[in-house]
N, C-alpha and C positions, 0 to 999 in steps of 0.2 A: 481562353479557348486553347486548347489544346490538340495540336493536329499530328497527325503518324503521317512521316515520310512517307513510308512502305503502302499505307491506306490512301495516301492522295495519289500515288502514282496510277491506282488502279482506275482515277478518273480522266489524268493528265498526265503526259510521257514526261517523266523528268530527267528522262538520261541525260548523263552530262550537266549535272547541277548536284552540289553534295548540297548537304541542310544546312551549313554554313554559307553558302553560296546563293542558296534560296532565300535564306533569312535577310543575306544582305539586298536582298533585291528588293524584296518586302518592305522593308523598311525603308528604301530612299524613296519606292513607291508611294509610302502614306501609311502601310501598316507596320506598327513597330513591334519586332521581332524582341521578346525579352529573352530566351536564349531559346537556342537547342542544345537539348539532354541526351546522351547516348539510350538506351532499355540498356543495356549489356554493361553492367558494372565491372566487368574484368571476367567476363566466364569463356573458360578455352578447354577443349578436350573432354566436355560432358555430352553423353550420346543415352539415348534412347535406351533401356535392359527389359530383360524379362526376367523375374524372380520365379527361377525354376522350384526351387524349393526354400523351407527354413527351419531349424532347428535349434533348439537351446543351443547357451552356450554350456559346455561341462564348466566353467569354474564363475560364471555370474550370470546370475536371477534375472537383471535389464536386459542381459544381451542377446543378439540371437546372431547364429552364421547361416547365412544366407546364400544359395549357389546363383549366379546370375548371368543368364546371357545374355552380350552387348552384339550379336552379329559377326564375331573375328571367330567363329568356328568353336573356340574355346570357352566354357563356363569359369567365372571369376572366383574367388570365396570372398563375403568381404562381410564384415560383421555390424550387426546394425541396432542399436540402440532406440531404435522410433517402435512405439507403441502400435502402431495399426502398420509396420510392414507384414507383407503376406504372401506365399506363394501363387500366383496367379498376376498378379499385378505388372504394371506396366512403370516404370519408374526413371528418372531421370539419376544416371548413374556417371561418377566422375572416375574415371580411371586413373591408373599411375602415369601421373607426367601433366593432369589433368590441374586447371588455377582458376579459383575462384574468390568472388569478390575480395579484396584487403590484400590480395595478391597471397593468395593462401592455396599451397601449393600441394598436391596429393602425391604422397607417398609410400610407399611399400611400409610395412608395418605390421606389429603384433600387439595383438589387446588381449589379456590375460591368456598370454601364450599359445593363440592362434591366430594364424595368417591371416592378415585383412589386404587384399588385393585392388581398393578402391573404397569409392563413397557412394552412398546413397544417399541422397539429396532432399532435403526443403526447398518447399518455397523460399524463405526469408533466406537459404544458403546461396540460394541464387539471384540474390539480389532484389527479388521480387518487394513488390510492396504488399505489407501484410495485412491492409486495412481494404483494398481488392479482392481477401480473397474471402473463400467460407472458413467458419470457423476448426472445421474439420479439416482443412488445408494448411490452416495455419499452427496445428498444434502437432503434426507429423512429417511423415514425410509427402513428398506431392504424387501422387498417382494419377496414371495420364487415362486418356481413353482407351479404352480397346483397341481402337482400329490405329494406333499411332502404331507407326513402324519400327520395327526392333533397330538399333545404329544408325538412326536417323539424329544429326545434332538436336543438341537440347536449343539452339538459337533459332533452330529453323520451326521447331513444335511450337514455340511459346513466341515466336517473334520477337525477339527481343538484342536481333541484329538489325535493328532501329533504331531509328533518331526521332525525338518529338521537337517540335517547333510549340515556342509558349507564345501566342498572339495575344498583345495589351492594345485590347480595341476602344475606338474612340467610342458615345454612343451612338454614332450615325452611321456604323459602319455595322450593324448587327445582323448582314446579306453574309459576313466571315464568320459570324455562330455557326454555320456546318460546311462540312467538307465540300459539299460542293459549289457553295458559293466562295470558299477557297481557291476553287480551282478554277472559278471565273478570273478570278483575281490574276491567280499565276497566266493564265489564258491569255490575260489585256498585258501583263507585263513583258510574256517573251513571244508572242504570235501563236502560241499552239492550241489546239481544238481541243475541247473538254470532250469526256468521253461519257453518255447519260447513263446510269442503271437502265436496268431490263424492268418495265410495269406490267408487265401480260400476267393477267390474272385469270386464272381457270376455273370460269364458275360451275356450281353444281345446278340440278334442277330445279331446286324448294328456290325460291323468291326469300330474299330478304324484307320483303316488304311484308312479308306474311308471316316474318319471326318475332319481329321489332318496329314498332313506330316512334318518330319525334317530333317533338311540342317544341317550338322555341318561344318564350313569352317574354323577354327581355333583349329584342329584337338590337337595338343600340349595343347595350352590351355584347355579343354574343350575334356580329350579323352572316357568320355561315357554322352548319354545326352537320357532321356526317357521319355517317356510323355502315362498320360491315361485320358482318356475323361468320363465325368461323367452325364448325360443328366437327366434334370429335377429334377434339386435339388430346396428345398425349404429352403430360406435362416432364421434364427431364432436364437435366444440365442442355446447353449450348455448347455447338460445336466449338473445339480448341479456336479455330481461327477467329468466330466471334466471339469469343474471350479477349481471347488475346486484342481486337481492338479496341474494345470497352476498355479493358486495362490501360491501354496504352493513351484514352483518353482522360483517365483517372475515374471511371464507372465501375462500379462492383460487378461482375453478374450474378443472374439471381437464379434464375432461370429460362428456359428457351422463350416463352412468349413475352416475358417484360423485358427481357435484354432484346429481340428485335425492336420493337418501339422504340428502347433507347439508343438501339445502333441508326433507324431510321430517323431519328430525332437530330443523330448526330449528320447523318448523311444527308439530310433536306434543308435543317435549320428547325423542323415544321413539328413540336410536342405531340405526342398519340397519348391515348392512353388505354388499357384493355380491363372490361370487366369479365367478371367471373358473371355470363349470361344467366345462368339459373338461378343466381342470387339477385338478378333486378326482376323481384317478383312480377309485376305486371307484363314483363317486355315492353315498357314505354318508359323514353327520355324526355324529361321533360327541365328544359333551361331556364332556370327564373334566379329572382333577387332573393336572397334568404328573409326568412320572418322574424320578425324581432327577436331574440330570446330561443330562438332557433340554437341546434347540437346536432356536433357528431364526431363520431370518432376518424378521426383520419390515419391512413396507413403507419406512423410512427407510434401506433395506440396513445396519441392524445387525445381529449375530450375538447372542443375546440367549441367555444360562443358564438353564435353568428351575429354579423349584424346588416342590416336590412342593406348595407351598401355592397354587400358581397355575393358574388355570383357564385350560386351554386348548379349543379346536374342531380337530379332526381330522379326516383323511379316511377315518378311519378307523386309521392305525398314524401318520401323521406330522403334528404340529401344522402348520395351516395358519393360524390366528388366535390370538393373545392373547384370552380373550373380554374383551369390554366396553374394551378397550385398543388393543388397533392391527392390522389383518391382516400376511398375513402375506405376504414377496415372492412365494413359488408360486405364490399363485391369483388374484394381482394382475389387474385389468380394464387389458388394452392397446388399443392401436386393433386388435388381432387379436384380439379377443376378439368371440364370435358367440352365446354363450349364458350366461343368468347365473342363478346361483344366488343369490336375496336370503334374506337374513337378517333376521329380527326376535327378538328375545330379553329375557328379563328375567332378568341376573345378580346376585347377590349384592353390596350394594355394600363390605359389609367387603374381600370377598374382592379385586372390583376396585382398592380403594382400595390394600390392602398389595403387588397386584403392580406397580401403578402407583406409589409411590414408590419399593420397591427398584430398580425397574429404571428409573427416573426417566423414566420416560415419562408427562406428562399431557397428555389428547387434551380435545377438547370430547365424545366418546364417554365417557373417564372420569367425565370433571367430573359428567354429569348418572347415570351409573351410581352413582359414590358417594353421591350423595345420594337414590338410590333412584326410578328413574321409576316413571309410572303403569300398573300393572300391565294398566289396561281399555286401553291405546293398542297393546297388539302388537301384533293383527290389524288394526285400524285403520289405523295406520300402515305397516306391509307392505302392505297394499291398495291405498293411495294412493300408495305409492311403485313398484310392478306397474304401477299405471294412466300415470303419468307415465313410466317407462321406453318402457312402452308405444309412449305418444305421440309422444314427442319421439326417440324409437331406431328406431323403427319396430320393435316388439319385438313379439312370439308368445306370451302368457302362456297357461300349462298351467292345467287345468279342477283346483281345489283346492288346498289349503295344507296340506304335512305339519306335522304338530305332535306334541312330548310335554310335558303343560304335568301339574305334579303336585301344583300347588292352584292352584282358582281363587280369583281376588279378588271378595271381597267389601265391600260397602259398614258405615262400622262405623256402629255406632247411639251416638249420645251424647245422654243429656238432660239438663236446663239449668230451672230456674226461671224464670217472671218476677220473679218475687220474690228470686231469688237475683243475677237480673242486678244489677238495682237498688240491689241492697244492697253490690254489689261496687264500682258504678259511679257510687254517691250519685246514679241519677238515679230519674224518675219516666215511665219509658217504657209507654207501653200496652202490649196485648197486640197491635193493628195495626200500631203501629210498629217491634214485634219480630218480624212473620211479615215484613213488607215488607223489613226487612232481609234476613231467610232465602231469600226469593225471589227478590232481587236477588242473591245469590248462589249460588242455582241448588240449594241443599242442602233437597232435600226432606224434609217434617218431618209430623210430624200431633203435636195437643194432645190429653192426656189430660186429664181433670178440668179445672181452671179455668186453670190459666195452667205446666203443664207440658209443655216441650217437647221431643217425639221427635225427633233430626234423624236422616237417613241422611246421613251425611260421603260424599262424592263420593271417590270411590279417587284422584281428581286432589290433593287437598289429606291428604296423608298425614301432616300436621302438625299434624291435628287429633285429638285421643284423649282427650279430657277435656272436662269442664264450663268449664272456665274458658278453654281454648282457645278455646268457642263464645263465651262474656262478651268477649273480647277481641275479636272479631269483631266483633261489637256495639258495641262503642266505636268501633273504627276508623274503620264504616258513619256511625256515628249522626256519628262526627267527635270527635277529641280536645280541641279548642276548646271545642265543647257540653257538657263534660263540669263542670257547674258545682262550682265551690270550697266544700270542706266546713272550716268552724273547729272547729280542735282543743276536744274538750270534755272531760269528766271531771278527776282532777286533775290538775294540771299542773307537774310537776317543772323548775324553773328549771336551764336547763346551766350547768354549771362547768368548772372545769380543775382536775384533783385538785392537790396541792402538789407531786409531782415533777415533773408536767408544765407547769406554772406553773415551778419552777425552770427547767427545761431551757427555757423558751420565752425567760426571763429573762438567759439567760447568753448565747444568741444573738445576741440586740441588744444587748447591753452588749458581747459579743466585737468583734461587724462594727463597730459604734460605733466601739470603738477601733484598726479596720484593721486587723484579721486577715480572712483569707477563710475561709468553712464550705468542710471538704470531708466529701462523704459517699461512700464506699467501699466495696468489696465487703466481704462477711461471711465470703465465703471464701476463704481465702491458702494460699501454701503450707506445708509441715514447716517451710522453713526461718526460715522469717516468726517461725513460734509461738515458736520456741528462742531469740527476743529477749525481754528487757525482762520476765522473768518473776518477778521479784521481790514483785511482788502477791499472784501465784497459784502460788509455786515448788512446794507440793505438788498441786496438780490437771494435771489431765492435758487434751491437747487432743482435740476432738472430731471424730475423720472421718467424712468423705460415704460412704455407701451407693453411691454414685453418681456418681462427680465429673466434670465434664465438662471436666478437666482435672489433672494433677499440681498446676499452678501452684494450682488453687483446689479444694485435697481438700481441707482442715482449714476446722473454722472459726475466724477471726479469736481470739486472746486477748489482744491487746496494740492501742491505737490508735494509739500511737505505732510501732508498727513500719509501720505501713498511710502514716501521715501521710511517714515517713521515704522510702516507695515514691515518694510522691506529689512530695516534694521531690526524687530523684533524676530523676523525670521530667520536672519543670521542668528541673531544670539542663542536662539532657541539650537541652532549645529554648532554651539561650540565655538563659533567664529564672533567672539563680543566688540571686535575693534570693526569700523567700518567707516570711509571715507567716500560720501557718496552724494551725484549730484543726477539732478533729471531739467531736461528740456521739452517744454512740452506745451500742453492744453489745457485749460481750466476751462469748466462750463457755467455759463448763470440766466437767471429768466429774470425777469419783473412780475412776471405772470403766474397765477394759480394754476390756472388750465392752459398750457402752452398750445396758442395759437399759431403763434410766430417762430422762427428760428429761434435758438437760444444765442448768447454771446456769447464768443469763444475768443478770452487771451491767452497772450504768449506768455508766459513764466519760465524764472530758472532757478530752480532753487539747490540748495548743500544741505547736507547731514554728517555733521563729524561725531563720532562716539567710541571710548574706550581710547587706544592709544595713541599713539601719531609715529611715535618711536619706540619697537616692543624691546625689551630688555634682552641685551647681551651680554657675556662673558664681560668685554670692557667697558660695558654701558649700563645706564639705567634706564627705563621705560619712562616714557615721555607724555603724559598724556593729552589730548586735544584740550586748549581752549577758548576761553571768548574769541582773541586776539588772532586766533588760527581761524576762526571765521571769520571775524573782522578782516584781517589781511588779504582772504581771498577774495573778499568784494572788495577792497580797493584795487585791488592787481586787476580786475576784473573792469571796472569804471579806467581804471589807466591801459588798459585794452582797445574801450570805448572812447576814448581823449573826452571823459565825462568829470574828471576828475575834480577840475573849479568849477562844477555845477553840481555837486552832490554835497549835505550836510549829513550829518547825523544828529541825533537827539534822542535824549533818555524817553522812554516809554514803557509802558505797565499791560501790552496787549494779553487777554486771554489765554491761556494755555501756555505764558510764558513764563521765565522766574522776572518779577518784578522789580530786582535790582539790576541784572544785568543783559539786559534787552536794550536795542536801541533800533528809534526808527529810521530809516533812508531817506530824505526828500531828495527831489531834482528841483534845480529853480529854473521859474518857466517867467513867463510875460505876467501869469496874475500871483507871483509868490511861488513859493516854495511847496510843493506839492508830495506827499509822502507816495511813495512806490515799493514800499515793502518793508520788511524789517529783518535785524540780524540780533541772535542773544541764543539765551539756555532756554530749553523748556523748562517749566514748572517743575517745581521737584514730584509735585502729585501725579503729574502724566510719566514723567519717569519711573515713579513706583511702581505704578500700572503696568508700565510696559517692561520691567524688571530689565531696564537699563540704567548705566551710570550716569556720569556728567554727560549730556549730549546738548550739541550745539548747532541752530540751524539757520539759514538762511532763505527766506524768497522773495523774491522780487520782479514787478510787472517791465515785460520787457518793450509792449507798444510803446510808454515814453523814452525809450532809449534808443529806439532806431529810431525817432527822428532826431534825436537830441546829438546820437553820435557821430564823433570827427574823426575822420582818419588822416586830416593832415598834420603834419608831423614840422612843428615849430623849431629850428635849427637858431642856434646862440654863438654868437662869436665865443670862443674862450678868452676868459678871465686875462687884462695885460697888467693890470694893478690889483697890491696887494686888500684881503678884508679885513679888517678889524673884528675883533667878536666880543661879545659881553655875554653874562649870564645874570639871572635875575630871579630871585625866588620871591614869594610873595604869600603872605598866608589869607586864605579867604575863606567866607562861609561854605561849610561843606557842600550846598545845595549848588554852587557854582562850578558850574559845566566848564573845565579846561577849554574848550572850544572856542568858550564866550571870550578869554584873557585871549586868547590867540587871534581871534576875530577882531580884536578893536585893537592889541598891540599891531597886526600889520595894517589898519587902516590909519593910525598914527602915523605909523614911520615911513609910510607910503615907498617909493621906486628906489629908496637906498635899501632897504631891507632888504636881502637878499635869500634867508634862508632863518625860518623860526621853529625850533622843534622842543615842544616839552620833553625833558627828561628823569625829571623826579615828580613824585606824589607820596608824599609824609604824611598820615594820619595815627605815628604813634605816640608813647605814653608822654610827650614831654611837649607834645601837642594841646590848646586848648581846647575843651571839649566844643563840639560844633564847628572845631576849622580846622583848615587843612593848609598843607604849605605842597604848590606850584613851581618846579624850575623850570625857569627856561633857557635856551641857549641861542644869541642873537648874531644872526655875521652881516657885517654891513660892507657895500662894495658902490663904489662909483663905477661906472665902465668907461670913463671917458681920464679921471684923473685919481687922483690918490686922496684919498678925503684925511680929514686934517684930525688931531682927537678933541680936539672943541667943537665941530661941528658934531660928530657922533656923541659926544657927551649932553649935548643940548639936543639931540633928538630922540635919546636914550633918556633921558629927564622928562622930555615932554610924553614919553610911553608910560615910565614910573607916574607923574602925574592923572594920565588916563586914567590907566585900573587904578587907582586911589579914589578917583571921583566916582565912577562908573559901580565899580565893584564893593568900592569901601575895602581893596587890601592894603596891606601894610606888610611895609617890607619888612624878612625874615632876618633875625638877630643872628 
């Protein structure tokens, strides 16, 4: 909504408030002020001319010189390039010395060799908006009325030594859609009286009841509907001033009788609308639901469907308006138009809302229908819009208003405590300072007993129906600032982060730490998404949308990695092929065909490395991710979680994976060692697909890991004696898992062992086919004394022993 300084003052005295100073009121009030715009783009020393005469120019065909008086006694020359300037005309003229919008300064001057003394003016020169005006305004220059006054400024004709205020209304506040429930507003904010329009309307003899009759037959929809008749109007522009505030509201004018409706529209809150009387053939209104299959053309010449849920106005058999939405071409107000029928009404606003979206028409008529206008503004506002026709059309208004209205509005009653304020509001407001507020907002009240208050709610503020809607009120007046700070009392539960969420917040920073980026993903994917990576959850089933606002995102998510793998084809697809990337997140699953039940929802975290790790520089070579780069991060990750002697790995062939280099994750728990996800390559086939290289992924269920993880942090005397170390190579069948020699050499060599780490794996030509040769590197430590080398030779022997029996290796030559 959009409101003119200059136009609200004339309901409420604003002296002594600029529109910066209003706006900030407004807004700590409850309504938020999104700025105020100057009208006056930089225009200085443009007045008022009369184009005495014009003349070619002698040396070019465009030009003309034109003699012009501004009112200083003396005629101007000034040469004019606009197609429809004319002798007679009234024009908006910039003198020398004169600055206009872009700070564009008018100066003495010559245009093919004659004196030009000044400008003669556009629209758009003056800042004007071009899409406000007629089209014959916007391609010349601007010509004023007749009766504007010769050196009269150009600021003071067009208004535009104004400020507009831009109001961003909540929807419960649609009493601020017109100016004058604006001005209640500013009224309850600084104590001052609104000032009403004038409604005296002068009727003629003829009865309107004897021009026009109304039917309402969709009485719900539509429960009050009024109509006045206005005879022998002369159709013509609108006076400068009602322009000028239509403009200033961002409204076109059009002409005299639909720019009042829309000026009143602005000024009540309350939609009119006026038909061209001689074109509603029968003189009868008649309000119903449209028929199935039902047309017609509305004022923007579209051909418009109806459908049976949409309110229309008839002239009885043929829709001639949309209600509450848009009229209709029929009965459209031309300059041949000599009689009108005005409309005032109060429609339904569900009803308006659903016909106004299907048929994607939203008008300033809707906007305020939907949110429901004030029931007491019909007659009102038809009154004063009669009166103004009247005036400015030279118009005939018929003696009475038809109406069929099938409830009247009433004012509702709510009461409210002081005690209850208080206790809502932590203040200590009297019972004067809570009537003073009420009266500043115009809602009549009386006190029962000591401090309860009756209010009657004004049918203006339909946004009131409770006690606590009134307590809110009360704050806003009293001021949200004044609203003193109450400290928390009673007991006081200190906040935490339970331990999954403490995990998850913990793997975040440790991920980005190490240069991977978070992606967070939609929940919902497609079928074909789910039928990846299902190895976690290969007996559950995936869960679809009721509803899905798409094929691509019916299901929801059960894989993170399939989502992460989206996200990396969509980089590759800009050119960005390298990508280090993990997500924390949700996976969903059912048991169920037809979901009855909630679905299951784990915790997952999974990586995507692909393309490089290290991109090629002047002194470097590019580097690119492998197994081992994901590998690594899940163990940094489990050494995160102190899960580290409870996690194994083991070779595995899951779906969608490459089936040499995949390995699955178990945790051991009470009943064995339980798989929790897997880390490896995808398949070479899903990487063709996805016209990505070597890419390497990780996921893993995080429910067994919050309970499994330790955050206590086991401290070691350091080392007083020295370790001895050996190393040991060993050749064995290929098929053997280095983990497995590693696994039964430290349970041989039990609590001397101090540290066992492979470091070679030989599989080439000098190698027997089917085996492989194992290094390992052994440090043996006592912590209490210095071990002797016949004790570590004999326990170093009984290791060699071990994998001989266990494995069948044999130490390497």
């Amino acid at each position: 909504m959009k409101v003119s300084y200059a136009w609200l003052n004339e309901y409420i005295d604003l002296n002594g408030l600029t529109g910066e100073e209003l706006a900030e009121k407004m807004t700590r009030g409850g309504i938020e002020i999104d700025g105020v715009e100057s009208r006056n783009k930089g225009v200085t020393g443009v007045v008022v001319g009369h184009v005495v005469s014009k003349e070619k120019h002698p040396d070019a065909d465009k030009l003309n010189v034109c003699k012009v008086d501004v009112g200083t006694g003396e005629e101007l020359q000034i040469v004019c390039g606009a197609k429809n300037v004319d002798a007679g005309q009234l024009v908006p003229v910039a003198v020398i010395g004169a600055v206009l919008p872009g700070d564009f300064k008018i100066k003495r001057a010559k245009l093919r060799g004659v004196e030009s003394q000044g400008m003669i003016c556009s629209a758009k020169e003056l800042g004007l908006n071009d899409k406000l005006l007629s089209k014959e305004q916007q391609e010349g220059i601007l010509v004023l009325p007749s009766s504007t006054k010769i050196g009269t400024p150009i600021g003071d004709v067009l208004a535009i030594n104004d400020e507009v205020l831009e109001l961003d209304l909540t929807p419960n506040r649609s009493d601020c859609l017109s100016m004058l429930g604006v001005a209640y507003e500013i009224g309850a904010l600084t104590g001052r009286e609104v000032k009403l329009p004038d409604l005296d309307v002068n009727g003629a003899s003829v009865k309107t009841a004897d021009l026009v009759a109304v039917e309402v037959e969709a009485k719900e929809a539509c429960p009050h509907y009024s109509a006045r008749y206005i005879k022998d109007v002369k159709i013509g522009p609108s006076p400068q001033w009602l322009q000028n505030r239509l403009m200033a509201a961002g409204i076109r004018p059009i002409n005299n009788v639909v720019d009042v409706t829309n000026f009143v529209m602005l000024e009540f809150g309350q939609p009119l609308h006026a038909f061209d009387a001689d074109r509603v053939g029968s003189g009868k209104i008649a309000v119903r639901m449209a028929k199935d299959g039902e047309t017609m053309m509305t004022l923007d010449d579209q051909e418009r469907r109806l459908e049976p849920h949409m309110l229309v106005i008839t002239d009885g058999s043929e829709p001639i308006a949309l209600a509450g939405v848009m009229g209709g071409a029929s009965t459209e107000v031309t300059a041949g138009t000599v009689n009108i029928l005005l409309e005032s009404a109060r429609f339904d606003g569900g009803t308006v809302r659903k016909t106004s979206r299907q048929l994607g028409l939203r008008s300033e008529s809707s906007i305020r229908f939907e949110k429901e206008v004030d029931p007491s503004n019909v007659i009102p506002a038809l009154n004063r819009a009669a009166a103004l026709i009247a005036e400015l059309a030279e118009g005939l208004v018929t003696d009475g208003i038809v109406e069929v209205q099938s409830d009247a509005p009433e004012a509702k009653q709510v009461s409210v405590s002081l005690q209850k304020i208080n206790d809502y509001l932590g203040t200590e407001l009297s019972r004067v300072e809570v009537r003073t507020i009420f009266e500043r907002l115009k809602f009549p009240y009386s006190v029962a007993g000591e401090d309860l208050f009756q209010v009657d709610v004004p049918t203006r503020r339909g946004d009131i129906t409770r006690a606590v809607d009134l307590i809110e009120e009360v704050a806003r007046l009293h001021g949200y600032d004044n609203i003193p700070t109450t400290h928390i009392h009673g007991e006081v539960i200190p906040g935490a982060l339970t331990k999954p969420q403490a995990i998850r917040r913990e793997l975040r920073k440790r991920l980005t730490d190490w240069g991977l980026h978070e992606v967070i993903s939609y929940s919902f994917t497609s079928p074909a998404r789910t039928a990846l990576f299902k190895e976690l959850s290969s007996s559950l089933k995936a869960v679809r949308l009721a509803m899905p606002m798409s094929e691509d995102r019916s299901v929801l998510r059960t894989s993170l990695v399939a989502q992460l793998l989206e996200a990396a084809v969509y980089n590759r697809n800009r050119k960005s092929p390298s990508a280090g990337l993990f997500e924390i997140g949700s996976v969903f699953h059912t048991h169920e065909e037809t979901l009855t039940q909630l679905p299951q929802e784990k915790h997952r975290f999974a990586v995507l490395l692909t393309g490089n790790r290290l991109e090629a520089g002047w002194n470097v070579k590019a580097e690119a991710y492998d197994f081992y780069d994901a590998k690594g991060i899940l163990e940094n990750v489990f050494a995160v979680l102190g899960l580290t002697s409870k996690i194994s790995y083991a070779p595995a062939q899951p779906e969608h994976f490459h089936p040499g280099r995949t390995a699955a994750v178990s945790i051991g728990g009470v009943d064995g060692p339980k798989v929790i996800g897997y880390v490896g390559q995808l398949h070479p086939t899903l990487q063709l697909e996805s016209d990505l290289g070597d890419t390497y992924v990780i996921e893993v269920e995080l429910d067994e890991c919050y309970e499994a993880a330790d955050f206590d942090i086991e401290y070691r005397v350091l080392p007083k004696y020295p370790a001895i170390e050996r190393d040991l190579a060993v050749v064995v069948d290929s098929e053997v898992a280095a983990a497995s020699l590693t696994d039964a050499a430290r349970s041989t060599a039990g609590e001397l062992l101090e540290s066992l780490q492979v470091f070679d794996v030989y599989t080439g030509d000098r190698m027997e086919a089917g085996k492989k040769s194992i290094a390992m590197s052994f440090v043996y430590r006592h912590g209490e004394r210095t071990l002797t080398d016949e004790e570590v030779t004999s326990l170093h022997a009984a290791v060699v022993q071990k994998l001989e029996h266990s494995f069948g290796a044999e130490l390497r030559k």
